[in-house]
C-alpha positions as CSV (number, residue, x, y, z in Angstrom):
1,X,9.3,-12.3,-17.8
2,X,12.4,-10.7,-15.8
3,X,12.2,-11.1,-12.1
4,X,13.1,-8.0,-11.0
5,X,15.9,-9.4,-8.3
6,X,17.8,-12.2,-9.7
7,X,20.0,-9.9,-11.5
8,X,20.2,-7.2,-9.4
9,X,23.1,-5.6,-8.9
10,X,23.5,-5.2,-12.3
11,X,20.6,-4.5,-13.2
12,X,20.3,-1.8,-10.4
13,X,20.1,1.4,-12.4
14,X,22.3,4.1,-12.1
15,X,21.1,7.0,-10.3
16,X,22.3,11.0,-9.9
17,X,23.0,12.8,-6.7
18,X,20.6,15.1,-5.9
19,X,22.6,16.8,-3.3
20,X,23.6,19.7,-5.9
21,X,20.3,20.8,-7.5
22,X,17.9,20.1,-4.1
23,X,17.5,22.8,-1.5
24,X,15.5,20.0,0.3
25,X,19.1,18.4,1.5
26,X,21.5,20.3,3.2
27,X,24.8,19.1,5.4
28,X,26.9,16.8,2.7
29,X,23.1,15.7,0.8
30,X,21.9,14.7,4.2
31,X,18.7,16.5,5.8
32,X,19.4,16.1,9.7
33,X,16.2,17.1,11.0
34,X,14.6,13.7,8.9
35,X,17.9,11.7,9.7
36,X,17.1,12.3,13.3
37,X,13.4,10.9,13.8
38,X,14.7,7.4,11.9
39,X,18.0,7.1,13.8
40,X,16.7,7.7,17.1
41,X,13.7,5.1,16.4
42,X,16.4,2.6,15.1
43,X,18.4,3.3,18.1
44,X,15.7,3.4,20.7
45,X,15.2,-0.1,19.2
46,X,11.3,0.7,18.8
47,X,11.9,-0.4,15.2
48,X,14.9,-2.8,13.7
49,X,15.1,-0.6,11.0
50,X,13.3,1.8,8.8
51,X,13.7,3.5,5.1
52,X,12.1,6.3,4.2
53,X,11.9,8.8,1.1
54,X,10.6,11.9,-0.4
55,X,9.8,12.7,-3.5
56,X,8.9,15.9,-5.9
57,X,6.9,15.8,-9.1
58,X,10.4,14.7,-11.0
59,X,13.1,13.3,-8.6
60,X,13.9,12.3,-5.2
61,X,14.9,14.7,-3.0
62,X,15.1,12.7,0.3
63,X,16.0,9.1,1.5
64,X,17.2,7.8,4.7
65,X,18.1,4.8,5.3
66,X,18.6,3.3,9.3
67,X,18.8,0.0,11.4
68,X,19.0,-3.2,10.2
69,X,17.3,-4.7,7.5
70,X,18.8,-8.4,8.6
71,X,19.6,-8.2,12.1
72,X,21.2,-11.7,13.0
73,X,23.2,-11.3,9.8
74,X,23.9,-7.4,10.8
75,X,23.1,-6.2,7.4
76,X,21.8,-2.6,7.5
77,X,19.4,-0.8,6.4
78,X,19.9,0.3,2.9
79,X,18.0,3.3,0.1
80,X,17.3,-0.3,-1.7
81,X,16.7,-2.7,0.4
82,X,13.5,-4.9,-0.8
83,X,10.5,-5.2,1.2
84,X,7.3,-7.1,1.4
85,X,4.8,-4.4,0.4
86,X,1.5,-6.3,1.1
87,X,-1.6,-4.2,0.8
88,X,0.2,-1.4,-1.1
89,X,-0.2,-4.0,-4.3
90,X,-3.6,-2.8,-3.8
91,X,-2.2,1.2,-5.4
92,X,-1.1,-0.9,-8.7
93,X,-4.1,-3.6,-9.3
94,X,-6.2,0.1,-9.2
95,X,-4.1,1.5,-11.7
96,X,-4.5,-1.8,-14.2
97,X,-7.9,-1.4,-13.4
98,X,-8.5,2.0,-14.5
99,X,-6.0,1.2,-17.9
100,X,-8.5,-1.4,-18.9
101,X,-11.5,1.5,-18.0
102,X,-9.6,3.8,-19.9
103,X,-9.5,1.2,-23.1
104,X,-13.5,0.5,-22.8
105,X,-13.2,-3.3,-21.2
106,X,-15.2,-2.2,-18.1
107,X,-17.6,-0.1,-16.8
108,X,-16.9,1.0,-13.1
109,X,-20.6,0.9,-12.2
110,X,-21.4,-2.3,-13.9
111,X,-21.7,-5.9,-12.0
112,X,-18.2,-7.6,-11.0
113,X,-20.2,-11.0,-12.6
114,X,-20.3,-9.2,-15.5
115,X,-16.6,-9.7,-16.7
116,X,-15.4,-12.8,-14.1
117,X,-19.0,-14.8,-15.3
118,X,-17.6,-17.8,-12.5
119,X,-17.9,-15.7,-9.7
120,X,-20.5,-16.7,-7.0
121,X,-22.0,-13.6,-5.3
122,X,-21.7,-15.0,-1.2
123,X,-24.6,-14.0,0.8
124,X,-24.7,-11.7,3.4
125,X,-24.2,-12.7,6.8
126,X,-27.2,-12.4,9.1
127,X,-26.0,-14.0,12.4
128,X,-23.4,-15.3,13.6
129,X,-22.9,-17.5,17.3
130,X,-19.3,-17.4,17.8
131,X,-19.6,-20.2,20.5
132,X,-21.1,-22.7,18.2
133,X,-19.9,-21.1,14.8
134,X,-23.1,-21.5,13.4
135,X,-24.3,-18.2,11.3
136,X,-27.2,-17.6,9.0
137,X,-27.2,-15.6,5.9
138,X,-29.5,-13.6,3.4
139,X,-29.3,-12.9,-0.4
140,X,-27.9,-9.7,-1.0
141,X,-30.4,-7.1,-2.8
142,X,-27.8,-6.4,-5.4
143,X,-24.8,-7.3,-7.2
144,X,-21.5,-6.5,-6.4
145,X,-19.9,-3.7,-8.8
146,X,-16.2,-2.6,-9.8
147,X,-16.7,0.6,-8.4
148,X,-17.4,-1.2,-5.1
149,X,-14.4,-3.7,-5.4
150,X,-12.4,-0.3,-6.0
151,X,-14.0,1.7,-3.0
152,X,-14.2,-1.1,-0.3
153,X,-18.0,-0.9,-0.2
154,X,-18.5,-4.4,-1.4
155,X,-19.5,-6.3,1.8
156,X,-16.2,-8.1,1.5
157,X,-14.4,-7.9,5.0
158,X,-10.8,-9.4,6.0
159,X,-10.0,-12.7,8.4
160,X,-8.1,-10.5,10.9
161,X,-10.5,-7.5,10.9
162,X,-13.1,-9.5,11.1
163,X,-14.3,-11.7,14.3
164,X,-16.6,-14.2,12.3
165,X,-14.4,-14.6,9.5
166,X,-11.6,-15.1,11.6
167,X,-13.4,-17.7,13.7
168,X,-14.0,-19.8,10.6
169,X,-10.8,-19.6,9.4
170,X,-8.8,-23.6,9.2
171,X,-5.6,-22.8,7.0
172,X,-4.7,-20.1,4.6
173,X,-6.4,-17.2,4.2
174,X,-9.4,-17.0,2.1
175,X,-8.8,-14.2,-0.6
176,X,-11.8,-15.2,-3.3
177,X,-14.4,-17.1,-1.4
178,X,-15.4,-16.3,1.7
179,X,-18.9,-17.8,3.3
180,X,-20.4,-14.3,3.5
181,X,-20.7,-11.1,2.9
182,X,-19.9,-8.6,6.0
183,X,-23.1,-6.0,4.8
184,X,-25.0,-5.4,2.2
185,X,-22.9,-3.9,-1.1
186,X,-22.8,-0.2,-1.1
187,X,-24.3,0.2,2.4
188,X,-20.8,0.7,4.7
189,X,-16.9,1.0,3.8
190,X,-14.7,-1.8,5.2
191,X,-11.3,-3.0,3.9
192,X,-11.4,-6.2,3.0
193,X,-10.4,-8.7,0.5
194,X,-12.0,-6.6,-2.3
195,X,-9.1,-6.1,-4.6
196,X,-8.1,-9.8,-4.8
197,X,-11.6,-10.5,-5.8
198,X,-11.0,-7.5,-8.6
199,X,-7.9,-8.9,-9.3
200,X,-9.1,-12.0,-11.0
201,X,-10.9,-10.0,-14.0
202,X,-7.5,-8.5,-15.0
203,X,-6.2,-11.9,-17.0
204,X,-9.4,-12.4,-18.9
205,X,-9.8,-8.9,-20.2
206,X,-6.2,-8.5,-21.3
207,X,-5.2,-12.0,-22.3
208,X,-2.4,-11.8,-19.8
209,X,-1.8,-13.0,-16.4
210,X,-2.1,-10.8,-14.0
211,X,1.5,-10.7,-12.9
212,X,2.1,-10.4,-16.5
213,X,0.0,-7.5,-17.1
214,X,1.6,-5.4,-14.0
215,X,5.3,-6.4,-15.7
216,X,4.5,-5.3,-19.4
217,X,2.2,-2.7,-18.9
218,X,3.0,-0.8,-15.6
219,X,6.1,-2.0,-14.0
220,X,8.5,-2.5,-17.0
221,X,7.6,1.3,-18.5
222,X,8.1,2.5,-15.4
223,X,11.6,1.2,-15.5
224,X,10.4,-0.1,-11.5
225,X,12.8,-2.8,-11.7
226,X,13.0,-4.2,-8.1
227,X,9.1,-4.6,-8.0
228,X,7.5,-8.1,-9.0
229,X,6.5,-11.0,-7.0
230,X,9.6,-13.7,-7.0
231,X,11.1,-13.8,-4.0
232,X,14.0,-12.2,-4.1
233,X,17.3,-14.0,-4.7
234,X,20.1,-11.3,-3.3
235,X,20.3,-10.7,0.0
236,X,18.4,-7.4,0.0
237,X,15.5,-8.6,1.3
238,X,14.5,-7.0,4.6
239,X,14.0,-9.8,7.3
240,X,10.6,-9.9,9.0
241,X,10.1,-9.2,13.0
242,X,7.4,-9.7,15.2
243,X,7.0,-7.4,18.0
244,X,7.0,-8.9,21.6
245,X,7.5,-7.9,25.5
246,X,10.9,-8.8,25.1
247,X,11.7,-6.9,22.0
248,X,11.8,-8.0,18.3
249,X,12.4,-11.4,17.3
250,X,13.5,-12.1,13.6
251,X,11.9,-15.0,11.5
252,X,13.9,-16.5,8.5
253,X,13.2,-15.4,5.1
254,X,10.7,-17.2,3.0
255,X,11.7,-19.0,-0.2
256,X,8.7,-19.2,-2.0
257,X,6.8,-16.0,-2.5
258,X,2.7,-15.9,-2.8
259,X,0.6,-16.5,-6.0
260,X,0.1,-13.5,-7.9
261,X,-2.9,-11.6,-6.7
262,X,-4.4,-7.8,-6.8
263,X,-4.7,-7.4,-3.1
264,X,-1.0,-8.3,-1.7
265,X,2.3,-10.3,-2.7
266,X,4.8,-7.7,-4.5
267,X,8.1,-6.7,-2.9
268,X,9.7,-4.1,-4.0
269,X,11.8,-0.8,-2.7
270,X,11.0,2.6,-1.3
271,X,13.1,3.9,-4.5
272,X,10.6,1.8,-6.6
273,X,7.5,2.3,-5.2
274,X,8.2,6.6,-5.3
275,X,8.2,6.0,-9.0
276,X,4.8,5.0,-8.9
277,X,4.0,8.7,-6.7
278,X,5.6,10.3,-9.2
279,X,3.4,9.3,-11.8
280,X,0.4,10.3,-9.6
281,X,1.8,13.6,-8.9
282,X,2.2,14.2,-12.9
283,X,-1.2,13.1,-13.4
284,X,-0.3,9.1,-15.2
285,X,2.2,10.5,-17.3
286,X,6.0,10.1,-16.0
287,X,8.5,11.5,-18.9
288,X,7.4,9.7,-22.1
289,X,5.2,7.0,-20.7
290,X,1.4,7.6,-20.4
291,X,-0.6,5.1,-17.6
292,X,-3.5,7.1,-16.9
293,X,-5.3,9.9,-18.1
294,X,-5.2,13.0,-15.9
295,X,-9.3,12.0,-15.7
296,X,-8.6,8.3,-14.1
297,X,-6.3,9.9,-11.4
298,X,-8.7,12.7,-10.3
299,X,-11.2,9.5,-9.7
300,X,-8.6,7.8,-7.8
301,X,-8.2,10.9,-5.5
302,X,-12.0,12.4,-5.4
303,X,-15.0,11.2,-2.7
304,X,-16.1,8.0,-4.2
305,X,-18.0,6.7,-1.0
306,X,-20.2,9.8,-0.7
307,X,-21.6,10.1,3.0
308,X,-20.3,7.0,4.2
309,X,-17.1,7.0,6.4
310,X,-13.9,5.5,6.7
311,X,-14.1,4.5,9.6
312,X,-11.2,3.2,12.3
313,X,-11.1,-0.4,11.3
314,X,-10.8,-3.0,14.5
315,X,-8.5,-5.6,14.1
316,X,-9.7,-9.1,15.5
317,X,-6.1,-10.4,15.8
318,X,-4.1,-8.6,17.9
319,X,-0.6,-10.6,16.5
320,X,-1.5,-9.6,12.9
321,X,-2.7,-6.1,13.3
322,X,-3.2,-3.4,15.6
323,X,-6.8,-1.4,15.0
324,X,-5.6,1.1,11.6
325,X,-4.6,4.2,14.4
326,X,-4.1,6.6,11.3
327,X,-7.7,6.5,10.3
328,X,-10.0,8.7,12.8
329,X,-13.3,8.6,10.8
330,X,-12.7,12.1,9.4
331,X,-11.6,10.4,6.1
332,X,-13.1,9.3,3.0
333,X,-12.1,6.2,0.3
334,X,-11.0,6.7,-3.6
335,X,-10.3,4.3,-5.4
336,X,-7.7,2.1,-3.8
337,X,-6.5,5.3,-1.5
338,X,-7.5,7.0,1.7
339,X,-8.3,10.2,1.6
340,X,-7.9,13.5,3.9
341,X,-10.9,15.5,4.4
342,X,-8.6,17.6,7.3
343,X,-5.4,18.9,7.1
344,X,-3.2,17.3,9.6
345,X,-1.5,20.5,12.0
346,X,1.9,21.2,10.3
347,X,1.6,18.4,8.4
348,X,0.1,16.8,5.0
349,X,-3.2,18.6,3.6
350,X,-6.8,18.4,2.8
351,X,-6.8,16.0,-0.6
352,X,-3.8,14.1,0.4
353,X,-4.3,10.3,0.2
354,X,-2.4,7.3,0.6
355,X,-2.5,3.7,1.7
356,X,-0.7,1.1,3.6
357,X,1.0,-2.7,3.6
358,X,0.4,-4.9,6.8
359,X,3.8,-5.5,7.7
360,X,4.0,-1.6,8.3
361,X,5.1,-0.3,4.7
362,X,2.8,3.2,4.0
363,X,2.9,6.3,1.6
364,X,1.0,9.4,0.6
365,X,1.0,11.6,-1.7
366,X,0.2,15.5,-1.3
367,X,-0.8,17.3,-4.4
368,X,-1.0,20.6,-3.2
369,X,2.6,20.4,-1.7
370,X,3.5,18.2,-4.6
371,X,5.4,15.4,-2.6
372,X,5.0,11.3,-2.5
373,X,6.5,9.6,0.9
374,X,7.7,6.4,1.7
375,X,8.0,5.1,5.1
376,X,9.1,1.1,4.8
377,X,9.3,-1.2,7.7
378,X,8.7,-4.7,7.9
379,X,7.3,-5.4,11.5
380,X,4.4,-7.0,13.0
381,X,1.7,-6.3,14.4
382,X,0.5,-3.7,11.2
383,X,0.0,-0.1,12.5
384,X,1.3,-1.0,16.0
385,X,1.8,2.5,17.9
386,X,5.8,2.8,17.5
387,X,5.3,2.4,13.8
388,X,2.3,5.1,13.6
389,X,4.5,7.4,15.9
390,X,7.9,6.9,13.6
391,X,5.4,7.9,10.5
392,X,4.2,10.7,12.4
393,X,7.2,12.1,13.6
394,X,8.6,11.6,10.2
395,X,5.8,13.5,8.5
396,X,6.7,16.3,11.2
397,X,10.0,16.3,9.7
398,X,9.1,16.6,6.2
399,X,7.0,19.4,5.9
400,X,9.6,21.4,8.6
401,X,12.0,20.7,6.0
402,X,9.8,22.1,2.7
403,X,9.1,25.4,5.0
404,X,12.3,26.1,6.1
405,X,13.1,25.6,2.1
406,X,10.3,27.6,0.8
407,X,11.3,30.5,3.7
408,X,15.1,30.0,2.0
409,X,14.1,30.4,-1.9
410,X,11.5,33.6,-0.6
């Protein structure tokens, strides 16, 4: 299995200036107007540093690189420097999950137990005393389905989103087995640990591991080389840095990376991961490589939770997370995406959807625009208020941009 890093400089492929065939860029392949909103965040110091990109249906045609990406070593910022993506792992466990739908191993709608036979339903919680610890809990009325792993309407919740989980945390957190379920399956949405729980099915339906299966059948066809879940060994790795009263302080990289799981653990690049958009945007298909049916990505992007909301979710640890300040409860859940039910004023529109990594790495994609977007940081606490307002501002930016190129090619 190749790494994706050890090798990489040479390895890095070779890629074409789009500066002559993009009306997005203008001023020497540059775009100030997007240049602008990520150097004056970078310089304001409300973020070490930031990389952002834009892409069409076929090619890139923005990225900005700004700050530092190692600040005690004073490296900067660079189009491919690596970052922990977290949560945004999430986007490719649903597309193996949908390519093993798509070959007949599993029914959407039918129990998780049902493919992962070792997997113990938990109960759902009932009470909980946070003083004592002490909690009660209930068999749930049904069994937990794919579709619900998919959707976030398990029951599953998340250790910092949620208060009693949280409070029975002792070491690592728990990605397989909590004590309980947070509600009922199919009664609420919550984000959770739903997609590592998912993520266990994919080895014994394909006969590969499930870091294997991303490599051979999504990452490698894709040609996303600088994607996998080694840690890296060049020095492109983004440093992580916590956000404090006193500004940023930077930890030290780690050295041993997580085990391979659905829900989190990749790193990878804002060049790599707008591959991936691209192949959304061309409905699975990306030049001669076929993921996904056009049919598996409108499920992806339509309504899956019905009435039910996605709501704001709370965080219960203030260091980790910040409460998720880009969802308003206007939205709805695909699978493994948020989705817009408004269009946001001069900004993304109504069937956009995207998601997010905790240390502050986000994308969307907007069909009706036909752009994917990147926005890579790698800060804590996740969707602290300079990060949402840097995304913001850079969304702003975009869609300035495709008008004022839309009013030029009229």
């Amino acid at each position: 299995m190749r790494t994706g890093f050890a090798h990489g400089e040479r390895r890095r492929r070779a890629r074409s200036n789009p500066q002559h065939r993009n009306p997005f860029l203008v001023a020497d392949g540059q775009n100030p107007r997007i240049d602008k909103v990520l150097r004056d965040a970078c310089e304001a110091r409300r973020v070490p540093g930031v990389v952002a990109a834009v892409t069409d249906p076929h090619d890139t045609i923005y990225e900005g690189a700004f700050g530092h990406a190692q600040t005690r070593a004073s490296r900067s910022m660079q189009p491919d420097t690596l970052f922990r993506i977290a949560s945004m792992t999430k986007m490719i466990a649903t597309i193996a999950v949908l390519m093993l739908h798509e070959q007949g191993r599993i029914d959407l709608d039918a129990p998780f137990q049902r493919y992962f036979p070792e997997f113990r339903q938990p109960p759902v919680l009932g009470s909980f005393d946070q003083r004592s610890r002490r909690y009660t809990t209930y068999p749930a009325a049904q069994p937990i389905t794919v579709r619900q792993l998919l959707t976030h309407t398990s029951g599953f919740g998340y250790w910092f989103l949620n208060s009693e989980l949280r409070a029975l945390m002792t070491g690592e957190p728990e990605y397989y087995n909590p004590p309980f379920l947070m509600f009922e399956p199919g009664r609420r949405f919550a984000y959770g640990i739903s997609t590592d729980v998912l993520g266990q099915l994919i080895a014994p339906l394909s006969g590969s591991g499930l870091d294997e299966f991303f490599e051979q059948r999504i990452l490698g066809p894709l040609d996303m080389r600088d994607t996998g879940f080694d840690v890296p060994a060049d020095a492109r790795l983004a440093t992580l840095s916590a956000q404090t009263q006193q500004g940023f302080i930077e930890a030290p990289n780690e050295t041993a990376g997580e085990r391979p799981r659905g829900g989190g653990g990749l790193y990878s690049t804002a060049r790599d991961y707008l591959i991936l958009l691209r192949l959304l945007l061309n409905d699975g298909r990306l030049r001669d490589v076929q993921l996904l049916t056009p049919a598996s990505v409108r499920e992806i992007t339509r309504n899956q939770i019905g009435e039910l909301a996605a709501e704001r979710q709370l965080s219960a640890a203030p260091q980790r997370s910040d409460d998720f300040l880009f969802m308003d409860g206007s939205q709805k859940f695909g699978l493994g995406v948020l989705l817009e039910t408004r269009a946001r004023p001069n900004g993304r529109a109504v069937g956009s959807y995207g998601w997010a990594g905790i240390y502050n790495t986000y994308f969307w994609v907007d069909p009706a625009a036909q752009i994917g977007a990147v926005v890579f940081m790698q800060v804590s606490p996740f969707s602290a208020p300079v990060c949402i307002e840097l995304c913001e501002r850079f969304e702003l930016a975009v869609y300035a941009s495709l008008v004022q190129r839309q009013n030029r090619n009229v």
